[in-house]
Phi, psi and omega in degrees: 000140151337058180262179192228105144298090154285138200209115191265170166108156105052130172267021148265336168313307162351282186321322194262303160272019189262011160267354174274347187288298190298324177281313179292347168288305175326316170239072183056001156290146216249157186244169182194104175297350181263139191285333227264300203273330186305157157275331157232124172250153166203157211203101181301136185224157183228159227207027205277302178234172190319305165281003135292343181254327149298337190282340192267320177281316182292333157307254186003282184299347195278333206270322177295004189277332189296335179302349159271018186223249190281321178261151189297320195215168180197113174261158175241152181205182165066179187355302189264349167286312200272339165295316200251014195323294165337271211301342175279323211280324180264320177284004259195354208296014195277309190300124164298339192193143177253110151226141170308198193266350163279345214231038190280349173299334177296291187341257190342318180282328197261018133285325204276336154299329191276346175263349154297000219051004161256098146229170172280197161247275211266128183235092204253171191226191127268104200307318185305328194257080172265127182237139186239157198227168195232005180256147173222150168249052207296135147328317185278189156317134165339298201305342185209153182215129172272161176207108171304113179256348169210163165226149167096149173231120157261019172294327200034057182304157187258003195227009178232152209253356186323276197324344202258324176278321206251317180103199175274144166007102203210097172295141172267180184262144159345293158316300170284351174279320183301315198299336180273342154331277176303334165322295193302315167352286183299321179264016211208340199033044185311142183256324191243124156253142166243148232239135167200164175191191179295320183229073175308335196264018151284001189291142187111308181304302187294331187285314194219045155078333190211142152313116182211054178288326187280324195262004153284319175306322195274352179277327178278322187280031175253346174244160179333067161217129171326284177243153194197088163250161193247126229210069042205139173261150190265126166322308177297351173230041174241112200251174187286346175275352157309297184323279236294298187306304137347308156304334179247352187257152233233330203276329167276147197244151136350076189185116176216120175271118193227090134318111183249359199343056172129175184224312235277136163334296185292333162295283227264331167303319191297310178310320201096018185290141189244057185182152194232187203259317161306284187306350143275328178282330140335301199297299203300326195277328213263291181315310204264343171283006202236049152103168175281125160286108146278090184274144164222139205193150168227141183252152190232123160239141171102025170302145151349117188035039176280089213281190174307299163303331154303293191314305180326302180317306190265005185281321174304338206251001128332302176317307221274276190316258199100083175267176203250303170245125191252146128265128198257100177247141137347086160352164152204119159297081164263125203329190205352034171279147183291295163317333156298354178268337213288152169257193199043041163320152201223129184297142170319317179277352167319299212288301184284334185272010190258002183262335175260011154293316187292306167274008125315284167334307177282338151341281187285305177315317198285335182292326165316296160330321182264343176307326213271318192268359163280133173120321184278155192259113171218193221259122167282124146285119157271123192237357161192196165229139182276107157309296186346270164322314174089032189259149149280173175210142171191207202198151188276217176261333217269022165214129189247174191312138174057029190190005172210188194305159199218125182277098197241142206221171165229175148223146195272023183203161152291137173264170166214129191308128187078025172239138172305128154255133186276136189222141163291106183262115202275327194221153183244133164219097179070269132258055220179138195267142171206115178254169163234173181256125165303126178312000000 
């Protein structure tokens, strides 16, 4: 039989279905990227916010429109199957099968009940009983990989629903992360991994009594690979021997995501934030005294009793830091959350119109910023070519996929795709670098 994955979300979500993909190949089903041909389609979903859970119920139906043709079954998995189970199994009758966010290890056998007819429709879990797996299918372009190192969060942010989907905090060992490193290497010939879990820069504490993201770093960067980047550090655990290191190791790269989602005092105690205002602003001035940094952060506006004078605060201080990169969100008052309990809730065009002040604002910090590197000669991962333009294209260390700047360059030689260049960057055209490759 035939499947289809749609994989909604997260580049850790990513991770969860190129491992249901490794099982079901493993065990003789055939994959299909078109929905049109499958015989089963399933479709990982993610359940973190608002806009995120529609998009994961409007997929669902666009996916149940194939069942009127060709496909047979419709599985649901990930984030919002293991938050919202009750209530999908009954709003749903299109879906055949429900699983949580443990049990994609599971697939393969509780297709072959549901197309014997005994399976159940639902398969709820213990999100804490996770079995993590090192076989994969990757999804991205070769040339670059996430690699999960951890699941789960034990910060309890007061407005996030993680710890309730993914459970606790759960480090892999040292050892099997290197070895699906090296696989994928090998089979695929990746130049770059990017390292991501909820909190990386906690890796380690629940497994082995300390933090040890440095004796993982100094472990990965022994195989064939270009770049190693890390994907999201908690403000509160990056010291300077994190910096001093990051800074010396050549392989890693000077690209730091530090979710920070506010500076006012009174916001990040109500979050629950184990970091104060002083103390971001210290980590960021202590990173920059250590070499050029891609600082990147994300922020949340119109939180629970978020007055006037707070947002200011932090829009002066967006002005101020002149970070490289932002994300701007809404609050979303998400259920059985500490925060969903809270008064003073902030009407919905509050929250968007203090998220499109900020992002004016930041606008203008990042192109200043990004402005600061024409002229400089620095080094391109090459990943495809823009016929339009007629150009290559690729992306630097200070950036990561899909989501940040994008380096399009020319050349006198033939290229080869997922190999480093040194490229001169002659023009900033809009946020986007345009170069030559240096002889």
């Amino acid at each position: 039989m035939k499947i289809g994955l749609v994989s909604l979300g997260c580049d850790k979500n990513r991770i969860d279905s190129e491992n249901m993909l490794a099982y079901l190949v493993k065990d003789g089903f055939e994959l299909t990227s078109e929905p049109e041909n499958a015989d089963i389609i399933v479709v990982n979903t993610c359940g973190f916010i608002d806009s995120a859970k529609k998009e994961a119920i409007d997929t669902i139906l666009e996916m149940a429109e194939y069942k009127k043709d060709k496909c047979k079954y419709l599985i649901v998995t990930g984030c919002l199957s293991q938050r919202y189970m009750d209530e999908l199994k009954d709003g749903f009758p299109e879906v055949d099968m429900f699983l949580g966010t443990a049990s994609y290890h599971k697939m393969p056998e509780l297709i072959k009940q549901m197309v014997s007819g005994n399976a159940d429709k639902c398969y709820a879990n213990d999100k804490d009983e996770r079995v993590f797996s090192s076989d994969r299918v990757l999804t991205t372009p070769y040339h670059y990989a996430y690699l999960k190192i951890a699941e789960g969060c034990d910060n309890r942010c007061t407005y996030c629903a993680i710890p309730y989907i993914r459970g606790k905090y759960t480090s892999r060992p040292i050892e099997d992360i290197v070895a699906e490193a090296k696989d994928i290497i090998t089979k695929y010939g990746t130049k770059e991994l990017i390292l991501v879990a909820q909190d990386v820069s906690r890796y380690g504490l629940d497994l082995y009594g300390k933090i040890r993201l440095i004796d993982l770093l100094e472990e990965l960067s022994k195989l064939d690979v270009a770049w190693i980047r890390l994907l999201y550090l908690y403000p509160e655990l990056v010291d300077e021997r994190l910096i001093e290191y990051i800074a010396s190791n050549p392989k890693v790269c000077n690209y730091l995501d530090i979710p920070c989602q506010h500076v006012s005092d009174k916001i990040l105690k109500l979050m629950n934030r184990r970091v104060r205002k002083e103390q971001i602003e210290n980590l960021f001035a202590m990173i920059r005294k250590h070499g050029d940094f891609t600082i990147r952060s994300t922020f949340i506006v119109g939180f629970p009793r978020e007055t006037q004078e707070d947002f200011d605060e932090l829009k002066e201080f967006i002005e101020r830091a002149k970070l490289d990169r932002c994300g701007f969100f809404a609050y979303s008052c998400e259920d059985n959350t500490p925060a969903s309990r809270l008064d003073g809730q902030i009407d919905e065009d509050i929250k968007l119109q203090r998220q499109e002040e900020l992002y004016a604002v930041q606008e203008k910090n990042m192109l200043e910023n990004l402005a600061k590197r024409v002229g400089a000669v620095i080094e391109v991962l090459y990943e495809g070519i823009d016929y339009d333009l007629q150009v290559f294209y690729g992306r630097s260390q200070y950036d990561a996929p899909e989501i940040d700047t994008k380096v399009y360059f020319v050349a006198d030689k033939p290229l080869e795709i997922g190999k480093i260049y040194k490229v001169r960057i002659e023009e900033l055209n809009g946020e986007d670098y345009f170069g030559r490759v240096e002889e």
